[in-house]
Structure formats: structure tokens, C-alpha cells
N, C-alpha and C positions, 0 to 999 in steps of 0.2 A: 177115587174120584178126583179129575183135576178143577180147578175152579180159580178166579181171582187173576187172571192175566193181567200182567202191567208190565207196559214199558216203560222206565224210568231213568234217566241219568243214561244213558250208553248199557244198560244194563235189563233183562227180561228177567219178571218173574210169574213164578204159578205155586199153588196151593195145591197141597196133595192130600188128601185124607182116604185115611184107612177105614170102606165101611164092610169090613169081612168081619167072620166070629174070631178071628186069630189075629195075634203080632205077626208084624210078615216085612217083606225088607220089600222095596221098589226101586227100579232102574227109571231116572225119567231121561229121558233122550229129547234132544233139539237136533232138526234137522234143517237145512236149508240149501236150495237149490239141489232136492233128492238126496245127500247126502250128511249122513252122523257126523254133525260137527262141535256136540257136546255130550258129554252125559254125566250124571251123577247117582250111586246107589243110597239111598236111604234106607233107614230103618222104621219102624212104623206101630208103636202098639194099636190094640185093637180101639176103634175110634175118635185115635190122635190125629192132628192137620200138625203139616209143615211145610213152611214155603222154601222154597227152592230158586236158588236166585243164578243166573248165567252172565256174564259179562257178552253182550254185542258188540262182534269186532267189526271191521271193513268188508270182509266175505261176506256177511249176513245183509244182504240187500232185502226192499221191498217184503219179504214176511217169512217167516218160521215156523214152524210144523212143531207141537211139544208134544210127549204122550210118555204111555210107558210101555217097556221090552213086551212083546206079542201085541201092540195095539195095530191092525188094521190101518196102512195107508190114510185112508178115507174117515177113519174117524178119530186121526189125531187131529188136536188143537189147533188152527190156524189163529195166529196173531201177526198182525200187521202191522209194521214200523214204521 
């Protein structure tokens, strides 16, 4: 589950937590203007949070897409800068 969006400082972050019966690794991916222009793999016990922080560069205008590997288009996170 993602949750806790903030933009702060030149910098995006989100909160990840694990609510499966298993430890399990997650891809979270930033996208902006349709294209993967971040991502980080985490690891995950079975219901830990960790935030995940991205540096916003100059490419990333007006807003960014977060989620994680197989999340549907439409129902990644939209955060606006």
C-alpha cells in the first residue's frame, strides 16, 4: 500500500507498506511525462512501512505518477508539484 505523499525540499516522498502474509521485496517507480524516470527496489517484512524518498530534478514538471512494477496506469499515485 502506498500512502503519505510529500513533496519537500526539491525532493518526493511516499510510504510503502507491506500488508501481505509474507516478506516480499517492492519496485516503487516515478514516472513523469509517461516515462520511468526513477525507481527503487525495497525490501519489505510482513507488515513493515518505509518511506522512499526520490530527488525532483528539472525533467519532472507539474506532477508525477508513483506506484509499484505491475500497478495499472490509472491507478498509480498522482502527486503534484
Amino acid at each position: 500500500m502506498y500512502s503519505g505523499e510529500q513533496v519537500l525540499d526539491g525532493r518526493v516522498q511516499v510510504t510503502v507498506t507491506n500488508t501481505g502474509a509474507y516478506d516480499s521485496d517492492e519496485v516503487v517507480q516515478v514516472y513523469s511525462h509517461n516515462s520511468l524516470t526513477a525507481f527503487r527496489r525495497i525490501s519489505l517484512r510482513k507488515g513493515e512501512s518505509k518511506t522512499v524518498i526520490f530527488p525532483i530534478n528539472s525533467a519532472m514538471r507539474d506532477e508525477i505518477l508513483v506506484g509499484g512494477c505491475g500497478f495499472q496506469k490509472e491507478k498509480l499515485m498522482k502527486i503534484v508539484l
